[in-house]
N, C-alpha and C positions, 0 to 999 in steps of 0.2 A: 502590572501589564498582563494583562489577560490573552492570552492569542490560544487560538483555534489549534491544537495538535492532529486530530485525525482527519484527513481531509477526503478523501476515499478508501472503498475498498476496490481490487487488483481482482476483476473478473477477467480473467484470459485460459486458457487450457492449461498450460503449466503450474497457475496457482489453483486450481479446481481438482488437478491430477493430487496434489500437495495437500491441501486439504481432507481428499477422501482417502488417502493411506496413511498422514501422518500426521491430522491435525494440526496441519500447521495454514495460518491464513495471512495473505499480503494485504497490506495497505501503504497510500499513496501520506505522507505526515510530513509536518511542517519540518522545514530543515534544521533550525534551530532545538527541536528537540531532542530531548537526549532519551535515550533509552528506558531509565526509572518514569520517566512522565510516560512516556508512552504506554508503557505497562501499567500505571493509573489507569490512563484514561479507557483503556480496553476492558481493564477489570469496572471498570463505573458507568461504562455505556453497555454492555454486554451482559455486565452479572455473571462474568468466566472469570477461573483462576491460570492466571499466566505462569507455566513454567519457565519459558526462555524468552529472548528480544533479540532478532540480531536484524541489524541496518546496514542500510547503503544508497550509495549517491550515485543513480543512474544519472551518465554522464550524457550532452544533449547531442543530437543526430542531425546532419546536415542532411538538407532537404531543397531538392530542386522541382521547377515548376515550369513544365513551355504554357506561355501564351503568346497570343497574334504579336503583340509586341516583344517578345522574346524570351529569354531566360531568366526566369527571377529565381534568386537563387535567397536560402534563407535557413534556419536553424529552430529545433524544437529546442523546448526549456528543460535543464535540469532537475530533478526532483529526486526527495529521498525517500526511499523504500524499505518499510520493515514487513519483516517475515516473525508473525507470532505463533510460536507454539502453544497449545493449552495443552491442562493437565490432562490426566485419563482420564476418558469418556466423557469429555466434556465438547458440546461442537457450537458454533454460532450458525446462525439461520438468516441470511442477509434477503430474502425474496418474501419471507413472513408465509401469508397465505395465496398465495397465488393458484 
């Protein structure tokens, strides 16, 4: 069974502040994976040496919406989030040549 582990990277201002002082970079990875695959597949898409892995399961946010017809009310989806650190001086470049 082959499944897909890295499914986005986490551009937001706290992962970007996290990045430019501590090398460290978020991504969005399938839930089922465990922290040794992730740290694979980062070292095999990347070509960086992972020092640490740590995960978590943001949990989903209730979310409401008026229209003409009323209140719809509804929920975003769970998803788990790992924060990688790399080694010294080592950075990844998610925008390439822009």
């Amino acid at each position: 069974m082959n499944k897909q582990i890295l499914i986005k990277p986490i551009i937001s201002e706290k992962s970007e502040m996290l990045s430019d002082n501590l090398t460290q970079y978020s991504f969005v990875v399938n839930k089922k994976a465990n922290k040794i695959e992730i740290k694979k597949a980062i070292e095999k898409e990347f070509s960086v040496g992972v020092s640490a892995v740590n995960t978590m399961i943001v949990a989903p946010k209730s979310k409401n919406r008026n229209t003409r017809s009323g209140l719809i009310k509804g929920r975003t989806s769970s998803y788990k989030k790992a924060i990688i650190t790399l080694n010294e001086g080592e950075t990844i470049d998610f925008f390439g040549d822009l």
